[in-house]
Every structure is written in C-alpha cells, then in structure tokens.
C-alpha positions as CSV (number, residue, x, y, z in Angstrom):
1,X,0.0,0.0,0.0
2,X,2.9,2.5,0.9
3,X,4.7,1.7,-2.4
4,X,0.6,2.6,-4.7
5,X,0.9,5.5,-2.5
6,X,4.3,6.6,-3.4
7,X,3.5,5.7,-6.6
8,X,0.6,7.8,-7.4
9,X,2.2,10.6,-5.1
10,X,5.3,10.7,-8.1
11,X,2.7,10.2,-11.2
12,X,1.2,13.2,-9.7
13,X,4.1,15.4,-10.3
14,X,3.6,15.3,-14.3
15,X,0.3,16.2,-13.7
16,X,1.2,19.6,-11.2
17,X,4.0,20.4,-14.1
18,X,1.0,20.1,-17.1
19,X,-1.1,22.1,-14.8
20,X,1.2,24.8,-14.9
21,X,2.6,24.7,-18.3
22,X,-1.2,25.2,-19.7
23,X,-2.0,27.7,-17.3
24,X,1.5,29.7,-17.7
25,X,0.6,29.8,-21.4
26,X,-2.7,30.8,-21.3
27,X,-2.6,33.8,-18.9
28,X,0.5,34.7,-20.9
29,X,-0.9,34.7,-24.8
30,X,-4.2,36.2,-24.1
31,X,-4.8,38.9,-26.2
32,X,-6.0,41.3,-23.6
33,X,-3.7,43.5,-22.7
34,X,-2.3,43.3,-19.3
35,X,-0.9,46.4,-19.3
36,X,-4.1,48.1,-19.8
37,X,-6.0,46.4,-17.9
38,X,-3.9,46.9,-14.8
39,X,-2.7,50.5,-15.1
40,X,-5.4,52.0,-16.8
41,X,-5.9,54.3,-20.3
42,X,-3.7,57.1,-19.0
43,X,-0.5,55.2,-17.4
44,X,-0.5,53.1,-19.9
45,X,-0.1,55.8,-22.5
46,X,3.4,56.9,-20.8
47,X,6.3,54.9,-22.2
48,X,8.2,54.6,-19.0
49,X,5.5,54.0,-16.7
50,X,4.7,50.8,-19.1
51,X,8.6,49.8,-19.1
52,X,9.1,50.2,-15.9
53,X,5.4,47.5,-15.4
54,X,6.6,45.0,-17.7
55,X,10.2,45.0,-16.1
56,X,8.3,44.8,-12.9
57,X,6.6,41.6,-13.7
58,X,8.9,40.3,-15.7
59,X,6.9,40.8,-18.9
60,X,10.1,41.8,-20.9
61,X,12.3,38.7,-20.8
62,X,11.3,35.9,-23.1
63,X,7.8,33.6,-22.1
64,X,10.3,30.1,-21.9
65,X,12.6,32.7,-19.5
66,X,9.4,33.5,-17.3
67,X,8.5,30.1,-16.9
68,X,11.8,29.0,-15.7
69,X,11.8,31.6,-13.3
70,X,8.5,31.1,-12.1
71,X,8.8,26.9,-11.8
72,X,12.3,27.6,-9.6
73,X,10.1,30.2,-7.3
74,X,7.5,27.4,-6.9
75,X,10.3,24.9,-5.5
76,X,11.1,27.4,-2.9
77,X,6.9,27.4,-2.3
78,X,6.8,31.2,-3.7
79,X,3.5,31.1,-5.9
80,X,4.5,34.9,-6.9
81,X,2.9,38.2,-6.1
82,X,-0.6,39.3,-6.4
83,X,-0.7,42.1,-9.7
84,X,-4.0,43.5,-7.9
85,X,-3.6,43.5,-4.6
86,X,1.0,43.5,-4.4
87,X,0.5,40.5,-2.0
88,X,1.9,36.9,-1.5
89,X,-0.3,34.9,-3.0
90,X,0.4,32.2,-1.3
91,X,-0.9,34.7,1.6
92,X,-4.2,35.4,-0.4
93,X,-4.8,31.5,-0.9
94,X,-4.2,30.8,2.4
95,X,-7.2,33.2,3.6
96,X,-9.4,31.9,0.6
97,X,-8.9,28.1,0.7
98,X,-9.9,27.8,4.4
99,X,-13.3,29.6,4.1
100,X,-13.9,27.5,0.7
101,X,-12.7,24.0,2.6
102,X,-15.2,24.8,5.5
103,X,-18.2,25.2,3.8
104,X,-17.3,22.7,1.0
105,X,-16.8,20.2,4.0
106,X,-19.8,20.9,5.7
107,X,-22.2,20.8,2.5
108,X,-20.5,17.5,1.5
109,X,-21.4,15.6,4.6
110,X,-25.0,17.1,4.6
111,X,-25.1,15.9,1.1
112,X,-24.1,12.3,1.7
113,X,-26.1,12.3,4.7
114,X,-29.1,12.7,2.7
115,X,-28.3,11.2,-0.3
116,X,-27.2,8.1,1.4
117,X,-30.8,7.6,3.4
118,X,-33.0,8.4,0.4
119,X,-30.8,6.1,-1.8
120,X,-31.5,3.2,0.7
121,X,-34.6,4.3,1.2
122,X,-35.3,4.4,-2.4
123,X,-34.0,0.6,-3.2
124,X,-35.8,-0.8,0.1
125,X,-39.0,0.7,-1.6
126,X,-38.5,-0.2,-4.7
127,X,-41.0,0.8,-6.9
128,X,-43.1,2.7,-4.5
129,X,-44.4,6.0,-4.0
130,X,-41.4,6.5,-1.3
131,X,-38.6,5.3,-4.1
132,X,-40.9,7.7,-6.6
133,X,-40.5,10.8,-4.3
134,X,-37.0,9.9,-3.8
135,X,-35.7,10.0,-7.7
136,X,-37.9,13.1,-7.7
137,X,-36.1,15.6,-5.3
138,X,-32.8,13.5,-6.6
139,X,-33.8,14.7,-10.3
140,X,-34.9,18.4,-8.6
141,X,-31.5,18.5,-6.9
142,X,-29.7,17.9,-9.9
143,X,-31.5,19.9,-12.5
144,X,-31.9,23.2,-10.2
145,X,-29.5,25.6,-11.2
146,X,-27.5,26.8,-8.5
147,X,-27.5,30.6,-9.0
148,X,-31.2,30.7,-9.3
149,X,-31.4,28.6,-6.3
150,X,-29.2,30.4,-4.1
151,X,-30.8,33.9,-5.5
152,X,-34.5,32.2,-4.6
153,X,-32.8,31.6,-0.9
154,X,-31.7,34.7,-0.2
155,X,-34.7,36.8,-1.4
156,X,-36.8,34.3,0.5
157,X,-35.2,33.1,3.6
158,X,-33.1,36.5,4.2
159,X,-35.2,39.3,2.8
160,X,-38.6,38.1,2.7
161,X,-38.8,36.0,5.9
162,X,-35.7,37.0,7.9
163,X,-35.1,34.0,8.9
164,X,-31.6,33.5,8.0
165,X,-28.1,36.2,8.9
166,X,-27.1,38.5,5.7
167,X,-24.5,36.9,3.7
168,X,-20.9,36.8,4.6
169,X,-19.3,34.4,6.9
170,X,-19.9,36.4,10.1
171,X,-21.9,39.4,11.4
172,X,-20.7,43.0,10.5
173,X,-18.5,44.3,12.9
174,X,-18.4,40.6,14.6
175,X,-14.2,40.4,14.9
176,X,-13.0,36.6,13.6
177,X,-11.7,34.1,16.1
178,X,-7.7,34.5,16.7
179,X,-6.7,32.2,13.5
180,X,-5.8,28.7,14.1
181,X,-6.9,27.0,10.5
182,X,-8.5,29.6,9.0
183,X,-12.3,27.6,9.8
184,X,-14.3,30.0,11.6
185,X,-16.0,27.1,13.3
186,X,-13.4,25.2,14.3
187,X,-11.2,28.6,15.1
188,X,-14.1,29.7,17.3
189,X,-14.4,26.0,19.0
190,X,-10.7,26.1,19.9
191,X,-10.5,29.7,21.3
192,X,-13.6,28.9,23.5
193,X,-15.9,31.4,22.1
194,X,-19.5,29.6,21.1
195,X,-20.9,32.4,20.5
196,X,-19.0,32.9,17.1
197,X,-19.6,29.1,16.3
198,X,-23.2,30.6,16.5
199,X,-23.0,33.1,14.6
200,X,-20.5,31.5,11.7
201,X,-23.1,28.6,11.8
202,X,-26.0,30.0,11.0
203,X,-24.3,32.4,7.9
204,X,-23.2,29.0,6.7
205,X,-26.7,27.1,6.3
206,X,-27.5,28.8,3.2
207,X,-24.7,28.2,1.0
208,X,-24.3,25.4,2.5
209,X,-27.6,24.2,1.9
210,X,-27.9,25.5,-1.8
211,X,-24.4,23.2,-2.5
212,X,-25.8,20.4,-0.5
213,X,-29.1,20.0,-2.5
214,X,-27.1,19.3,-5.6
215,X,-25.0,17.0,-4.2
216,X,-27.2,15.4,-2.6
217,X,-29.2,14.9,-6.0
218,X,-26.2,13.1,-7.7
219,X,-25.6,10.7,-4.6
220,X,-29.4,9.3,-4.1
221,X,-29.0,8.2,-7.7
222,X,-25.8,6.6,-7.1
223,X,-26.4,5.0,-3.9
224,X,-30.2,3.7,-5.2
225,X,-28.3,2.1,-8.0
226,X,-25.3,0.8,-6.5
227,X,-27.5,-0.8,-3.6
228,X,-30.7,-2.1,-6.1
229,X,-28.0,-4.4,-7.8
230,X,-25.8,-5.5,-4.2
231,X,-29.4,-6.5,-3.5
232,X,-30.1,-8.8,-6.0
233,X,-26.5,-10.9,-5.0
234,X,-26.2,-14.3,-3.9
235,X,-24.9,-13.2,-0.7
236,X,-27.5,-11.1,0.4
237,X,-30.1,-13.8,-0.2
238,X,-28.4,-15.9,1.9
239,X,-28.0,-13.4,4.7
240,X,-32.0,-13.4,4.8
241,X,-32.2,-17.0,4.2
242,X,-30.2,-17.4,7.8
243,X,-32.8,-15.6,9.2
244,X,-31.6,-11.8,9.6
245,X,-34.2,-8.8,10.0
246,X,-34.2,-6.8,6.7
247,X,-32.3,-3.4,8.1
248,X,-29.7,-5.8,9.5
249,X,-29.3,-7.3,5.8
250,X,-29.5,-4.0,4.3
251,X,-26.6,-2.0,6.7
252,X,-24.4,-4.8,7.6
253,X,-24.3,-6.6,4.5
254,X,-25.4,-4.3,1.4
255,X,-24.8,-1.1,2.2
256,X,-20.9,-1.3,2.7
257,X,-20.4,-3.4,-0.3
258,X,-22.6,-0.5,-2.2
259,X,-20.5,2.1,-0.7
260,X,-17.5,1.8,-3.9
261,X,-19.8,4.0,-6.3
262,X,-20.9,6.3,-3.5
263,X,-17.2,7.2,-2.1
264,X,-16.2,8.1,-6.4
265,X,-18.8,10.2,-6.4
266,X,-18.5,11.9,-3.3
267,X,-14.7,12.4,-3.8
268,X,-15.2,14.0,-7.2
269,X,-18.0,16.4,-5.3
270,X,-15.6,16.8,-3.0
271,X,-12.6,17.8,-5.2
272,X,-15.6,20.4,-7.1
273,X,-16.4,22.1,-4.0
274,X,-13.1,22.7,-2.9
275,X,-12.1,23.7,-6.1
276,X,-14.6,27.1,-5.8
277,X,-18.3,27.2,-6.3
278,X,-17.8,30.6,-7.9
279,X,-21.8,31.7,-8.3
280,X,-23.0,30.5,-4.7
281,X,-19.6,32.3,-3.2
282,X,-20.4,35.4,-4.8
283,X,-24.1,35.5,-3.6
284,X,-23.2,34.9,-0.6
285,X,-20.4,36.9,-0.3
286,X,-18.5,34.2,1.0
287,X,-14.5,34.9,0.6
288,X,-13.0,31.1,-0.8
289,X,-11.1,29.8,-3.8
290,X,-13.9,30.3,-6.2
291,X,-14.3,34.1,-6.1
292,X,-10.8,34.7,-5.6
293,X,-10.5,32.5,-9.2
294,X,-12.9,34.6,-10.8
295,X,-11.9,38.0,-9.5
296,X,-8.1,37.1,-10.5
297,X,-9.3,36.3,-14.1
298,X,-11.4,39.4,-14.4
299,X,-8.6,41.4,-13.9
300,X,-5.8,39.2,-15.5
301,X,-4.3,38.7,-12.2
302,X,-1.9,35.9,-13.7
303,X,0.5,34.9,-10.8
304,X,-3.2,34.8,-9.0
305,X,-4.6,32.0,-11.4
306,X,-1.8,30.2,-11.6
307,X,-1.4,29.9,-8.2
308,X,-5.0,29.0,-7.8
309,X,-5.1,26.3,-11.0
310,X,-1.5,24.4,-8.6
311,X,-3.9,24.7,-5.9
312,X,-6.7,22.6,-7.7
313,X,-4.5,20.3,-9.7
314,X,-3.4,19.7,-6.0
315,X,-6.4,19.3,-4.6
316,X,-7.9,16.6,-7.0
317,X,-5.0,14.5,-6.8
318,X,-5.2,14.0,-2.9
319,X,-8.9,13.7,-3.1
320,X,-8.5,10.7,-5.1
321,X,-5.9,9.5,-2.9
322,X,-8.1,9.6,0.0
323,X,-10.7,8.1,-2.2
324,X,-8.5,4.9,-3.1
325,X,-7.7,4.7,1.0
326,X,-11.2,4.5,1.6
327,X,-12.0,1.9,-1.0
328,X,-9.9,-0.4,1.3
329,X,-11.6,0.5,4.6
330,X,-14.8,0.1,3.0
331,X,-14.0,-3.4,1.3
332,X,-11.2,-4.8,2.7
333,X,-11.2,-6.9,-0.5
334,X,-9.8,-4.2,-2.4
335,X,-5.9,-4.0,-2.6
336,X,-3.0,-1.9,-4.1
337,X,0.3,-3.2,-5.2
C-alpha cells in the first residue's frame, strides 16, 4: 500500500507540471492586454511608466525565460505576487482556501447524509411511492440551477422571511476568532468562544444548503443504484435465508459493499467544491477559492490563477488519494500493489 501511495504521489508530479505549463501559457498569450487592464488608459499611455510595469513583472524577458523563473520560485513554495492587490499569494490563498474548505466540508457531509438515506430508502421501496418521491427531489437536486437557487434563498429566507443572517461568513462588525486554521467554526471552537460558532453557523446554512441540495441529488441516484443491484447478489439472499431482519441485511451486509460508487462520487464532489463554487460564493459573499478564481481572471491577475489552478490540480489528486484509502476500509477486498 505504501509503495501505490508513493507511486501515485510521483505520477502526480507530471500532472502539477502540465497544470502549470497550460495555465503559464494561457494567462501569458491572451490577447487582452495586461498592461491596460492593470494601469489604466492614461498610465499606460506613458512609455516609461509601461517599461518600468513590464520590467516589474517580468513581462520583458522571453515567455520560456518567465516560466523558468517562475517553476524555480514554486520549488522554494513562492507562488509569486498578487498584480491586484502586491500580496503573496500564497498569503491570499491561504485566507481563501480555508473559508472555501469549511463550507465545502460541511455541504458534502449534509449531502451524503441525505443522499445516502434516500438512496436506501429508495432501493428498500423499490418501486413505490417512497422510491418515486426519492428520484424526484434527486432529479430536482440535480437539475436546479444553482444561481437561481441560491438567489431564490436569499430573497426568501433573508429578505422576505428573515429568517436566516445576511451573507458573509460572520456578522458586521463581529471580529474573527484568533486564527488557528483559517475555519471560523473550528477557530471559534478552539479559542472557546461559542458564540461565534453561532454566529458563523447560522451564515453557513445557506450556502451550504444551496451546494448540499445538488449534491445530494447526484448521490441518491448513485447510492439507489449501486444498492438495487448488491441487493439482488447471492450473498445477500443468503444473509435473509439465515434468518436476519431486513435493516440488519441492508446496513451490515449491502450497504458497505454498495458504498464503492458512492465514495467516487463523493470524492469528485468533494474535489468540485473545494475547487470554488464561484456563483454561490459570490451570492453569498463568501470569501473562498472560487471568487478569488474569478476576480483574479477578471482582472488578468496571472501569478493569481496560476497559483490557484496548482492549488486545484493539487487538490484533486489528494482527493483521489483519500478516495483509493477509503475503498480499502470500505471493502477490505480491495488492494493496491
């Protein structure tokens, strides 16, 4: 198992290299112009002003010369400076990718929560008004688009009803826990002050709700189908046969064999959400990875999306790592050379 491990761990490295080779080329060949963009119609009309930039940034050397120097930063972990904002950005990612991880984290377990129970549910009921409503919300929850979704739940829930905080990830003027990871709830847990797990909480049901719902819809649909043919296997006959009650057949003897399906699917959800849900984090007005993407983009922040594109490739390859670790505590049966 160490050896598959150290294995995929050094077939990743290609992978991190391709990621930023593409994404070098492609904030570098755009034909927007930079220069422009960044300094506006009257700096950018002064001849030294613009040299002076593009020596800056390093915009005057050759784009082969630029990569070098900007793959020998990344082995000293320097992901470059921020055009916008003259930051680190390894600074700016590491204030985005927490709030992004916490709420990703928290809508995947609601979703698999749910979407695990209706699935069973579902292939208990097979063919019943119970499966029937449960491939209905599953369709709803896939189908709903997710900016209309989260628009509907802030216009209702917020505005209409005021029933839920205003977006962000804590109250105006509320000060964030001392950091210790960057998770309001966990920071707030740690420095012993419940009353801003409270408050964090409740700005997080939203989003977290409106991601939830379509994950959800993609695992009942797994999880119905993965368990609806474990059901129909010699094994679990057999397991009834000896005289077990159906829910102990179903949990102890289906379910986990079902589970394979379920854990792929829920890793790649996983690996989406932490990647940035850009719409719902902009409703929301919630700080992660997906608006700091799209803002860096808008204003051809390039050592920004570079940095950020690392940071996904990054992610997806030790979400499938913990997938493949999973697999085995799931099903023992399943082994890596």
């Amino acid at each position: 198992m160490g050896r598959y491990l150290l294995r995929r761990a050094l077939l990743a490295l290609p992978t991190l290299l391709g990621i930023t080779l593409v994404t070098f080329l492609v904030s570098h060949l755009l034909p927007a112009d930079l220069v422009l963009t960044t300094m506006g119609d009257r700096a950018a009309q002064n001849p030294g002003l613009v040299e002076a930039f593009r020596h800056r940034w390093g915009l005057d050397r050759p784009v082969i010369v630029q990569y070098a120097v900007y793959l020998g930063n990344l082995l000293r972990g320097d992901l470059g400076t921020s055009i916008a904002t003259n930051r680190p950005v390894l600074a700016e990612l590491g204030l985005s990718l927490p709030a992004t991880a916490e709420l990703a984290t928290v809508a995947l377990l609601a979703a698999l929560a749910a979407g695990i129970a209706l699935g069973v549910l579902a292939s208990v009921t097979r063919d019943s008004a119970i499966d029937a409503a449960a491939r209905a919300v599953s369709t709803i929850g896939v189908a709903i688009p997710t900016f209309w979704f989260a628009v509907l739940l802030v216009s209702t829930v917020y505005f209409r009803l005021g029933w839920a905080p205003p977006p962000g990830r804590l109250t105006a003027g509320a000060t964030p826990p001392e950091p210790v990871t960057g998770m309001y709830l966990i920071d707030s847990l740690l420095r012993g002050r419940p009353d801003l797990f409270g408050d964090a909480a409740s700005h997080m049901v939203l989003p977290a709700v409106v991601l939830a719902t379509v994950g959800a819809g993609f695992v009942t649909r797994i999880t119905r189908a993965s368990m609806l043919e474990v059901l129909s296997n010699d094994y679990v006959r057999t397991a009834r046969a000896k005289g077990l009650t159906g829910w102990a057949v179903v949990l102890r003897h289906a379910l986990r064999n079902a589970l394979i399906p379920v854990l792929t699917i829920g890793g790649t959800l996983y690996a989406q959400l932490m990647s940035g849900t850009v719409m719902t984090e902009t409703i929301f007005s919630w700080p992660g990875l997906g608006r700091y993407a799209f803002s860096s983009a808008a204003s051809l922040d390039f050592p920004a999306v570079m940095g950020v594109a690392l940071v996904v490739g990054a992610i997806y390859v030790a979400v499938n790592l913990g997938v493949d670790l999973l697999y085995m505590l799931v099903n023992p049966r399943v082994r890596y050379q």
